[in-house]
Every structure is written in C-alpha cells, then in structure tokens.
N, C-alpha and C positions, 0 to 999 in steps of 0.2 A: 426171651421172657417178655411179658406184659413189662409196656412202658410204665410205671405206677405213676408217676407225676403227672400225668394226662390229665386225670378226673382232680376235680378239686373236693373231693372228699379223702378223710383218712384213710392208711391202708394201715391197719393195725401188723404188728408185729403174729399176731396167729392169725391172720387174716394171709397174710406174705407164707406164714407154715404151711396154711392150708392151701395155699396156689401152687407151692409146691408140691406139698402129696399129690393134689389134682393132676398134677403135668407127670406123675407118676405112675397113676392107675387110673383106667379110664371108663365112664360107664357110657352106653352106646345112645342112651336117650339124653345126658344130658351134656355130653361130653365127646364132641365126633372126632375122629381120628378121621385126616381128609390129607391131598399130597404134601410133600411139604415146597412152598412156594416163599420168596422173601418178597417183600411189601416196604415202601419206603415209610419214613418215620415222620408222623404229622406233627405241625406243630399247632400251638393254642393260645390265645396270648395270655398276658402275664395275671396273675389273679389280680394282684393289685389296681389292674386298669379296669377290672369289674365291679367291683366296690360301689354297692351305692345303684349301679347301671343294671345288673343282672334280673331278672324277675323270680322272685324265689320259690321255690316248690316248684320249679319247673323240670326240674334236674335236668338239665340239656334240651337240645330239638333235632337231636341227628334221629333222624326215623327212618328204619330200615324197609324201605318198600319193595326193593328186588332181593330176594335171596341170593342171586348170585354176586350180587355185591359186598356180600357180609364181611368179605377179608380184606376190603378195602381201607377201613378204617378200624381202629383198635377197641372201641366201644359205641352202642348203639342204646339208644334213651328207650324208654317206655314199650318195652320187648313183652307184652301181652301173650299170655299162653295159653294154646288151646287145651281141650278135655281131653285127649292123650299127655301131655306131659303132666297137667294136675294127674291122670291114673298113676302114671310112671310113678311120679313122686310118693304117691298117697302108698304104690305097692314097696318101694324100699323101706319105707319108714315101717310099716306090717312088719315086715321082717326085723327091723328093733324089736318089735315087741316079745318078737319068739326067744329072746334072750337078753333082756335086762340086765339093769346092774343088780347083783346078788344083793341081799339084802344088808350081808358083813360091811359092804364094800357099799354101799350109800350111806350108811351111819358113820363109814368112816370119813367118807369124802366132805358129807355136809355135816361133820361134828365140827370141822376145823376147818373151812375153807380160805379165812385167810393166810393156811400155812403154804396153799401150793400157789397166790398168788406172791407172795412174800418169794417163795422159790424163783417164779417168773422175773419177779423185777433184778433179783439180784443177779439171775444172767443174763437180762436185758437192759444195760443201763441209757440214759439218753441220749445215746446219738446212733442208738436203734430203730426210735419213734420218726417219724413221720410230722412234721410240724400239722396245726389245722388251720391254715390260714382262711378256709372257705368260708368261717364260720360267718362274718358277717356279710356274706352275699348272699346266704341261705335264711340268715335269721335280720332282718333290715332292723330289726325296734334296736339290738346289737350295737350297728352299725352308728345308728342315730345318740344312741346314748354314750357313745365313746367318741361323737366328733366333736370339734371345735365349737360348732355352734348350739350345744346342749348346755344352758346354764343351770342345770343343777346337779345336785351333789346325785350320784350314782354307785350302789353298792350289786356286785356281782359276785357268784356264788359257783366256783366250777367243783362237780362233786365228784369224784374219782379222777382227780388229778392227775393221777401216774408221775409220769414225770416231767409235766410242765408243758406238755405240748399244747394244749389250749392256753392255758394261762398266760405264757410268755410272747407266743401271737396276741391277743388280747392287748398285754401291757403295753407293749413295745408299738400297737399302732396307735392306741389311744392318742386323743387330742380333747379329752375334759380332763381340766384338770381338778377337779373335783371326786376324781375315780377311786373307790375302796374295792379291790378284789381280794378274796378269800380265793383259796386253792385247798380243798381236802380230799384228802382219802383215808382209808380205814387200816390204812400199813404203814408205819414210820418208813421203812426204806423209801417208799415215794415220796414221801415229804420230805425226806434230807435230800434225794435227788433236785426236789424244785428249789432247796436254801441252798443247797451247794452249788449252783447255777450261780455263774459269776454275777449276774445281771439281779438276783434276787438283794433286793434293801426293803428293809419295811419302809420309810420314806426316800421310794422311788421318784426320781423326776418325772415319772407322765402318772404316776398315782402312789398310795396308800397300798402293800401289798402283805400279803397275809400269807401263811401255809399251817395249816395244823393238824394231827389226826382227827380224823371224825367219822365217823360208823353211819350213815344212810338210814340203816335199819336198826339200831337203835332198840332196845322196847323201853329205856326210861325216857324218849324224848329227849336227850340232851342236844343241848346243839353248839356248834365249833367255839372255839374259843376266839374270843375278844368281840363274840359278833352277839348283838340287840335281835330277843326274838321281834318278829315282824318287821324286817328293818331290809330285805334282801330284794330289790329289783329285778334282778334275770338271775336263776337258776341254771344252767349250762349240762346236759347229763349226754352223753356220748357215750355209745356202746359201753355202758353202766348197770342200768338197770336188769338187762340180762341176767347179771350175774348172781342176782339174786334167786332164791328161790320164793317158788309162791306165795310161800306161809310168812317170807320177811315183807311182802310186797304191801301189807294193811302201817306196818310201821315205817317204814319208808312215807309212806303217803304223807303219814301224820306228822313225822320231821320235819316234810320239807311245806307241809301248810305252817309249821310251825316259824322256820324263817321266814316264806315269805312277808311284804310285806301286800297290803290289799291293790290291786294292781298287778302286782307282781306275776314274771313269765316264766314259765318253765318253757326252757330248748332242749328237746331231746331227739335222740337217734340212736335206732338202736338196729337190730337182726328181724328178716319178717319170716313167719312159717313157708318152709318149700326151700329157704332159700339152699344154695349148694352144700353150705357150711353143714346143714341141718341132712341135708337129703346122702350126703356122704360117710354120716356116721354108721358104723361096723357094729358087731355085736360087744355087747358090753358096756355101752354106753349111756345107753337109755335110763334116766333115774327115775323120771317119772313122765307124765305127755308132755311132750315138745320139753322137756329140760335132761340137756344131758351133762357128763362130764369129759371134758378132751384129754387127750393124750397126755398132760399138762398136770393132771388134777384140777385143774380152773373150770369153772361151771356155766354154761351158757342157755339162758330161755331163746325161743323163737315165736313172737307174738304176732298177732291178727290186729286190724286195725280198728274192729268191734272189741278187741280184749283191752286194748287202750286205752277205748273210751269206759268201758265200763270197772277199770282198773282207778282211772285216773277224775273221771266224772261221775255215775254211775253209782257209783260207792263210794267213790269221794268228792273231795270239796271245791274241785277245778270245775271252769268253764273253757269248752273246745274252743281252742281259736283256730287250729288249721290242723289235719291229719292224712298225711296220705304216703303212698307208696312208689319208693323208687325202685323200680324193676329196669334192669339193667345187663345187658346180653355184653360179655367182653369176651376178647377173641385174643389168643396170641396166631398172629397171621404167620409165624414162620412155623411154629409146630403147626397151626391149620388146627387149632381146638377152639370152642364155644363152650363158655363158661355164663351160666345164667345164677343171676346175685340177685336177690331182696331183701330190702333195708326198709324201714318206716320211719318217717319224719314227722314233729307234731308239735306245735307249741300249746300251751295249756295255762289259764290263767284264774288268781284267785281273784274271786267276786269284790268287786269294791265295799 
C-alpha cells in the first residue's frame, strides 16, 4: 500500500476507502497497471522540524521530469495534465450523467444528511483519523498565532470537527497562552468523541477549549455556543465544505461572516474537479453537477478555483488572500499504479 504518513496532509478515512476500491478496479487512463517491482521506502523528516520553515502553498518540490523515474518515489508535486487526460476525465463523468441519482433517492439522501454522517462516525471512532499536524506549515498566520511570541488573546474556530483531529494538534502545540478554540460540528457523536478525549478540559493548560454542536449552514444564523459574534480570528474548514450542497452554500457564507471577527481567516481545503475521488464514481451517483453521494450515504462537491472565488468573494463578503491547487500524482510502486489527486487550498478574509 501507499505509505500515508509521507505527505503531510490528511488522509481521510473515505479517502483510505477509496484507495482501496482504486487498488481494486482499475481504469487505464488514470490508473496503469505496469509489472510489479519493490521499491525501497523513503523517508521525510519530521513535521514538527518544518514548522515555521516550510513555504506554504507550495505543496512539495519533487517534480517529475523523467517518466521513467515515476516509481522511484511515492508521490510527485504539481503533476500538470495534458488535454487527453482532461478528455478522459470529462468522458467518465458523461457517463454519470447517463444515470443519475433517481429522483426518490436524492430527496432521500439530502432530506437527512446528517443521518448517514452520524452512521459514519459511529463506526469510525478516533483512533481511525489520521491527526493534521500540517496545518500550520500550510497556513503560517496559524502558526504565528499559536506561538509563544503572539501577545494577544486568539480565538479559533475549527468547523466540522469530526473527532478532534484538527483540534487536538492545534491545542496541544500551542504556546499562547491566551488561546480560545471552539471545535464544532453538526452531530453530537463528534462532539462527544472530541469531550471524551482524555486530554479535552475546558480550562486546558495551553488554552480555553470549547466543543459544541453547530450546523455551518444554518438558515437562522445561529452560532456555537459560548462564542461573541464577530469575535473569531481563524476559521479552520478542511474537507467540509464539500459536503454541503449548493443551495446550503449562501448560509454557510453568512455564518461564518457572522463569526468572524474583521480581520479574520478562513483556512480551508477541500476536493477539486477531475480529482480520482470524483472521476471514479459509477452510476447512481450523480445528484446533481460535480455533487455526488458515496457508497456511505455522505455527500461530497468537487469545486474549481473560479467557483471559490466566486462562492466565497464574488457573492460574498471575503477578500482572496491566496487560492490554489494541489495536483498531485501518488504511485504505490509495488503494485506499479498511478493515482492522480486534486485538492484546492485557499485562505479567504473578512474586509477590515
């Protein structure tokens, strides 16, 4: 298998599903079946010694200039793709549309959606996740605001908690001690997983720690408990926003303009159009363009980095601070497959 601790990004629990389906069925453009050959196991150094050092949005610098070197190493950065693999892709996706989700069976899926993520947590409990430690070598303002020499009071906002995998990296590096984090999500089961976490105190040694339910999308505009509208510094969203559908994405906006405070970051990451996740889906899937539903009942968008902007700025009340796209070629070198991922990275801020 693919090493996962390699990349310092998350590997989500259906993220891990779907590598394996992949290593299971295989399609010939995006997915080669080649001999199989063993390859020794690289190492990387520690995240912790990147902190601070890293350059962010660069997501790596290993650049693939010989093809025949591809099974050399387990992942290769900024895998650019030419106009046959956009056709490939553009032609599987056609093929979604030749058979959609019925119509019974998308009223049922997005009547209830938190029942089949509710499903998800309770057979995935914490020590299924993947910690995120990357997060502040990716997002530096992060980084700066949780070290030692940040004298002021800091309040952060991580929105679809799950179960503590952001949160509890965060807490536990912090060195201001001035730190208030909130931890929510929109399903009690992840909020007890983040309180049941031996290490959760509301008055923690390295901060002020929060967990509550809290719904994103919203339409009264409510916002978590115990927390000051416009009072929120970094908003934290990690393959989150996805999971919304379209029509929640205007309430959403207006939420999280609603915590923040003027200043205030949104960090987010999520899935970008094309990527495998998206280009593998089978019929029945399709609910509506680029949003489908997995095998799971849990619902996932695949967004453009023009849909973004015009989601997040556009139409709403963010200023771009940085937007771009991590395309990413990962290889298991003993099966000899190529797996091609896109993800979008973006920080987004409200106007002073």
């Amino acid at each position: 298998m693919i090493s996962i601790n390699e990349r310092p990004f998350l590997w989500s629990s259906l993220e891990l599903y779907l590598i394996n389906l992949i290593l299971q069925t295989s399609s010939p453009n995006f997915i080669h079946q080649m001999e199989n050959t063993e390859q020794p196991v690289e190492q990387k150094p520690p995240l912790e010694s990147r902190i601070g050092k890293d350059k962010p949005f660069t997501f790596g610098q290993r650049f693939l200039t010989d093809e025949d070197q591809v099974f050399s190493h387990n992942a290769w950065d900024h895998v650019e793709w030419g106009q046959e693999q956009i056709d490939d892709a553009e032609k599987l996706i056609a093929k979604q549309y030749e058979q959609p989700v019925n119509e019974f069976n998308k009223k049922l899926y997005n009547s209830n959606p938190a029942k089949y993520w509710d499903i998800f947590y309770r057979h995935n409990q914490e020590n299924f996740f993947k910690d995120r430690k990357w997060l502040q070598i990716e997002f530096p303002s992060l980084y700066e605001m949780t070290s030692e020499t940040y004298d002021k009071p800091v309040t952060i906002l991580e929105v679809g908690c799950g179960a503590g995998n952001t949160f509890y990296p965060i807490l536990n590096q912090n060195k201001n001690p001035n730190l208030k984090i909130f931890g929510c999500d929109y399903l009690k089961v992840a909020v007890d997983i983040v309180k049941k976490n031996e290490n959760f105190e509301p008055e923690h040694e390295k901060g002020i720690a929060y967990s509550s339910v809290w719904d994103l999308a919203n339409p009264e505009q409510t916002i978590p408990e115990d927390m000051e509208p416009n009072s929120v510094d970094i908003v934290i969203m990690v393959f989150v926003f996805s999971a919304l559908s379209p029509e929640q994405w205007k309430h959403a906006i207006c939420n999280l303009n609603k915590v923040l405070k003027p200043g205030g970051q949104i960090l987010f990451r999520d899935y970008g159009r094309y990527d495998l996740a998206q280009v593998r889906f089978k019929k029945d899937r399709l609910l509506e363009d680029n949003f489908y539903i997995r095998g799971d009942g849990t619902r996932v968008y695949f967004f453009t980095e023009e849909e973004l902007r015009t989601i997040f700025c556009t139409d709403g009340p963010f200023e771009e601070g940085n937007i771009a796209t991590d395309r990413r070629l990962l290889v298991n070198r003993k099966k000899q497959l190529k797996m091609y991922r896109i993800w979008l990275q973006a920080v987004f801020r409200k106007p002073e």
